[in-house]
C-alpha positions in Angstrom: -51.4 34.4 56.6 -53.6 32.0 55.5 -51.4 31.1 52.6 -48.6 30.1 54.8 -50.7 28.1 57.3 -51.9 26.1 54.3 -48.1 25.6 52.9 -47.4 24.7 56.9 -50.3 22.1 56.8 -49.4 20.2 53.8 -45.8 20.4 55.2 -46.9 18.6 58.3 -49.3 16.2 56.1 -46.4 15.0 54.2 -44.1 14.5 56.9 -46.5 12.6 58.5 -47.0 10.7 55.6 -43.9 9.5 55.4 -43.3 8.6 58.7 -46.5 6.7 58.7 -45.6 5.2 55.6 -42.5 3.9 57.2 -43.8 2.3 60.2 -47.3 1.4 60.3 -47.0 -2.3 58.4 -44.1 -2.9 60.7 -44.4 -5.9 63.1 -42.4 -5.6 66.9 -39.4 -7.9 65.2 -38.9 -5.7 62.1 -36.2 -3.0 62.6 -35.7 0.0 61.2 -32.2 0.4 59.9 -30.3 4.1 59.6 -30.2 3.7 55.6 -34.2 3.2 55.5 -34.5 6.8 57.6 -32.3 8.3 55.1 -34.4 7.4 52.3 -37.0 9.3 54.0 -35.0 11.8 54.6 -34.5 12.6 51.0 -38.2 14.0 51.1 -37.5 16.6 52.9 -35.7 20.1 51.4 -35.1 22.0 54.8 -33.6 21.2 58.4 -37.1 22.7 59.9 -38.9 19.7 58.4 -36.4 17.2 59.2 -36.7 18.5 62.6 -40.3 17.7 63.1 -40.0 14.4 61.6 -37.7 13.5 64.0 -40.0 14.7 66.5 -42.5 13.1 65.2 -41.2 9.5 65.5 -40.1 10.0 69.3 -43.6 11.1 70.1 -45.5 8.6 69.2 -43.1 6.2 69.8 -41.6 4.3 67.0 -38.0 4.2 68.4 -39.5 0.9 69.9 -38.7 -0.3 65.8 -34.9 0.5 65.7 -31.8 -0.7 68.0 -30.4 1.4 69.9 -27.5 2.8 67.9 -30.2 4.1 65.1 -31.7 5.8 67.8 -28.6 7.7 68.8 -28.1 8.6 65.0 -31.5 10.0 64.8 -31.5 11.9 67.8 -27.7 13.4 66.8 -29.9 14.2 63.2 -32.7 15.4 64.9 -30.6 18.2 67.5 -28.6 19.0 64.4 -31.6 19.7 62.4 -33.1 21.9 65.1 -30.0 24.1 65.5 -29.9 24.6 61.7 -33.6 25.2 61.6 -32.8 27.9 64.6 -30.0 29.6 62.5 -31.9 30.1 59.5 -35.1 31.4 61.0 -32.5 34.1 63.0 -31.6 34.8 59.6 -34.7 34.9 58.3 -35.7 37.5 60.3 -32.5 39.7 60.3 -32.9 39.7 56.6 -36.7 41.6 57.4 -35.8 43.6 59.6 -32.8 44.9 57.3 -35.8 45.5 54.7 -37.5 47.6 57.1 -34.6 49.8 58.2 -32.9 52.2 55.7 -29.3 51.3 55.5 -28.2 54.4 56.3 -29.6 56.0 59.3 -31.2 52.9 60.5 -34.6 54.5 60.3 -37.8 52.5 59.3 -38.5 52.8 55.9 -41.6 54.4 54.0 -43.2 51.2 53.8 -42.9 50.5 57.4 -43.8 54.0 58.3 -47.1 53.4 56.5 -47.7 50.2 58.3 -46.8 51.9 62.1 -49.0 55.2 61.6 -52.6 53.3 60.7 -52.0 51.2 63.5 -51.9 54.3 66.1 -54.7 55.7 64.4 -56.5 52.4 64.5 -55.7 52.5 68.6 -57.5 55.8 68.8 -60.5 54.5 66.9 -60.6 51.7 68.8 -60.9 54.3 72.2 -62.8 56.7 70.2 -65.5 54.1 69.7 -66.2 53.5 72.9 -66.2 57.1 74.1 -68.4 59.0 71.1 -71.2 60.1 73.4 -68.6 61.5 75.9 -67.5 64.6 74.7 -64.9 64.8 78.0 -64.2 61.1 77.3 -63.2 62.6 73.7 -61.0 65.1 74.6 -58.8 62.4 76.8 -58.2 60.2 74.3 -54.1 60.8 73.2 -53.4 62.5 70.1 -50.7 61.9 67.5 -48.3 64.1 66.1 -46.4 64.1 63.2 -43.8 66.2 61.6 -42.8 66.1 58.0 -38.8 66.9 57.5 -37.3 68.3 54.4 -33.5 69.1 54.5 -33.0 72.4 52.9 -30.9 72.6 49.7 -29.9 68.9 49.9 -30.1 67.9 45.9 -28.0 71.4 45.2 -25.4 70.3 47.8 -25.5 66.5 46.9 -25.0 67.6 43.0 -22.1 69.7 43.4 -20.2 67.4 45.6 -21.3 64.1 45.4 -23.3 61.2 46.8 -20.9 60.2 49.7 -20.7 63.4 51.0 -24.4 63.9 51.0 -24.5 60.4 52.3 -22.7 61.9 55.4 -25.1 64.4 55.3 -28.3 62.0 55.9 -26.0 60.4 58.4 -25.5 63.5 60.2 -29.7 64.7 60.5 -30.1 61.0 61.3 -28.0 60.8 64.6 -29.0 64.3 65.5 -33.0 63.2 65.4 -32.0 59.9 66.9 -30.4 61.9 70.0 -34.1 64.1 70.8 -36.3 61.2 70.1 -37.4 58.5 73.4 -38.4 54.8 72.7 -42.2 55.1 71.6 -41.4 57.5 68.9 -41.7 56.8 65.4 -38.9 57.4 63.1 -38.2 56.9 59.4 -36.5 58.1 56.2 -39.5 58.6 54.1 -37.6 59.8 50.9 -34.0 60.8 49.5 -34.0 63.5 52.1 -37.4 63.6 53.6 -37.8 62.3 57.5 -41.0 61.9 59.3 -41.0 61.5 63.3 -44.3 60.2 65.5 -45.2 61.0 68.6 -48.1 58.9 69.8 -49.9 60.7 72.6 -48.8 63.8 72.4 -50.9 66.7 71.2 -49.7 69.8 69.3 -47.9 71.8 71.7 -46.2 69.2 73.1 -45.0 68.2 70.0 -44.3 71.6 69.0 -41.3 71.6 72.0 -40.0 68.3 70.9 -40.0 70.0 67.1 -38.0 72.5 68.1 -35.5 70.6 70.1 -34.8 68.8 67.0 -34.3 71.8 64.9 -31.9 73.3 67.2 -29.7 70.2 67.6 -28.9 70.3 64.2 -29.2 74.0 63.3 -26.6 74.7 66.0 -24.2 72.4 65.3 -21.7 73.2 62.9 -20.5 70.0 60.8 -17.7 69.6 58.0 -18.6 66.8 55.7 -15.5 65.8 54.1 -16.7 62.2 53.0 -15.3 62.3 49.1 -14.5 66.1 49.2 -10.8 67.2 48.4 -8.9 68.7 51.3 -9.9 72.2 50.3 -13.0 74.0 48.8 -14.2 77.0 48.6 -17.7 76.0 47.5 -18.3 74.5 50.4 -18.1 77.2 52.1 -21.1 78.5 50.4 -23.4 76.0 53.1 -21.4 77.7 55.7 -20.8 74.3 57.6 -24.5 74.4 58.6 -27.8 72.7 57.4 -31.4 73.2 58.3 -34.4 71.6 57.3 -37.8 73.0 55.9 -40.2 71.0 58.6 -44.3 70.8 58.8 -46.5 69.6 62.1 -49.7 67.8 62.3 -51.8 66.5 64.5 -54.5 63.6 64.3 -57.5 64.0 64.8 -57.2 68.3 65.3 -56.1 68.8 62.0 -58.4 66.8 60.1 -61.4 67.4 61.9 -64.1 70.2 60.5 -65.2 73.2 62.3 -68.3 73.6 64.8 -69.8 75.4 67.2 -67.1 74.0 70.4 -64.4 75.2 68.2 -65.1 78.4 65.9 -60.9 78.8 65.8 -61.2 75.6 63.8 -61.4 76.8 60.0 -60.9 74.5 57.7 -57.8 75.9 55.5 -58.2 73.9 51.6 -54.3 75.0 51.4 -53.5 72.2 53.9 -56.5 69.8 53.1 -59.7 69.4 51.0 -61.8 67.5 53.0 -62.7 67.3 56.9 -64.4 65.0 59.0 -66.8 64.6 62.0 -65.1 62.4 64.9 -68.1 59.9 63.8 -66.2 59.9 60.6 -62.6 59.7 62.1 -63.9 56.5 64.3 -64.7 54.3 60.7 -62.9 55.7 58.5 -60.1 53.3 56.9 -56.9 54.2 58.8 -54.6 54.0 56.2 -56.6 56.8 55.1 -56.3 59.2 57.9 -52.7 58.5 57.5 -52.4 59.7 54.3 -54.9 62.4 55.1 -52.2 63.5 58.3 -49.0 62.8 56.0 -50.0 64.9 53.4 -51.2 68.0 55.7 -47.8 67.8 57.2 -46.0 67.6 54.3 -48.3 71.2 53.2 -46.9 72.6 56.2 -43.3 72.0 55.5 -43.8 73.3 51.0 -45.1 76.2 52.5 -42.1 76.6 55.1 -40.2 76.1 51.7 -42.0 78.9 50.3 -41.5 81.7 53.5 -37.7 81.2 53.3 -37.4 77.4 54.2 -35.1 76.6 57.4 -38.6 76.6 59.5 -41.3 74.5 61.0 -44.6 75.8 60.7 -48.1 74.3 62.1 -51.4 75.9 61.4 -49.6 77.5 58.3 -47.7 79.6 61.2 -43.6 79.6 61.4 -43.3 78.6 65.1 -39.3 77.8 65.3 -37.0 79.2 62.5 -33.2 79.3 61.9 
């Protein structure tokens, strides 16, 4: 940030430069012709620049040293420089946002994912904070869930026929999640064929319904992907038109927080994760840490739904919705 404040500063300084160059020896009979502005125009390499030097001379003014048909110019060079300036900051900012989506299913990407996640768990320090001595304050503050998707057999089915076809397939889990997800969730293709959805405020139960709702959109929907297949074949017929996903739930803080005395069901499980904190902890710790802490208990759950048979979500190392 402060980079590119200092870059806009020494923008402004030199365009104000120039402008004052121009104009301060000047006396009220001196004018200013169209050929002297474009020689100052020549210092200037984009239209948002030339934009605020034109700005620059109507504000304070200095029209008062040209007739009035250089004034007319410069105003037509001035709107013309604005409405390129407009166009290329639109397309400056399409261009970001089409690195932060993956170009298939339109989801966030990883790096964007990792970005959106700290900053929930940054809004629940922030009310943890302020609530530490109130246990009932504690237990009000929203939770976040997070499940960890893996679809099953993807690679095997992706090798056999092809990366179009298994383009289609990422296509297919993609509009199926997108159809069981509301506008505060969190969406994003974290991997080849790993997904991760958020739900901030929502606690593991909850999230558990909305889990499942996913998992039986697309586990009971039978799709032919024909992208770059030939018209018949009988090893498709081997996925039986149907995919599932091996998935994995977490919660944040529940699942990272250690055992006590308020919560003896609390056991600390060193399959899932090797450390656990106090909520004093959770409220300084860095975010982005939690967040890797919560990714990678989810993405425990959903190897060991790989390892019970995959085509399962399981949360507290228990299957909860299966095929």
């Amino acid at each position: 940030f402060y980079d590119l404040f200092e870059k806009f500063l020494e923008k402004r300084t030199r365009m104000e430069k120039v402008v004052e160059e121009r104009f301060r020896d000047l006396s009220e009979k001196e004018k200013v012709s169209i050929e002297d502005i474009k020689r100052d125009l020549y210092h200037f390499s984009n239209p948002d620049e030339v934009s605020r030097y034109v700005f620059h001379i109507l504000s304070m003014g200095y029209t008062r040293f040209m007739d009035e048909h250089t004034v007319k110019w410069l105003s037509r060079v001035g709107r013309a420089a604005s409405y390129q300036s407009t166009i290329l900051r639109r397309r400056q900012r399409a261009a970001l946002e089409n690195q932060r989506r993956d170009y298939l299913t339109g989801f966030f990407t990883k790096s964007v994912i990792d970005q959106k996640l700290p900053e929930k768990i940054q809004e629940w320090q922030t009310a943890c904070r302020s609530a530490l001595t109130n246990e009932r304050e504690l237990e009000k503050i929203p939770r976040i869930s997070l499940m960890f998707i893996d679809i099953d057999d993807f690679g095997k089915f992706n090798k056999r026929f092809g990366q179009a076809t298994g383009d289609d397939v990422l296509r297919f889990f993609g509009r199926k999640i997108l159809e069981n997800v509301h506008g505060k969730d969190i969406v994003g293709r974290y991997g080849g064929e790993e997904f991760i959805v958020i739900w901030p405020g929502l606690g593991k139960e909850e999230a558990k319904k909305k889990a499942e709702r996913i998992f039986r959109s697309i586990t009971g929907e039978r799709h032919r992907f024909t992208n770059g297949l030939p018209e018949s074949s009988r090893d498709y017929d081997e996925f039986n038109d149907r995919f599932t996903f091996s998935g994995g739930l977490a919660t944040f803080p529940d699942d990272l927080l250690q055992p006590d005395r308020d919560h003896p069901k609390r056991i600390p499980k060193p399959y899932l994760h090797e450390k656990y904190y106090s909520v004093a902890d959770l409220a300084k710790k860095h975010p982005n840490d939690l967040a890797h802490d919560l990714i990678k208990v989810a993405n425990r759950q959903e190897m060991l739904a790989k390892e019970k048979g995959k085509a399962r979500i399981i949360a507290d190392e228990k299957t909860f919705c299966k095929a």
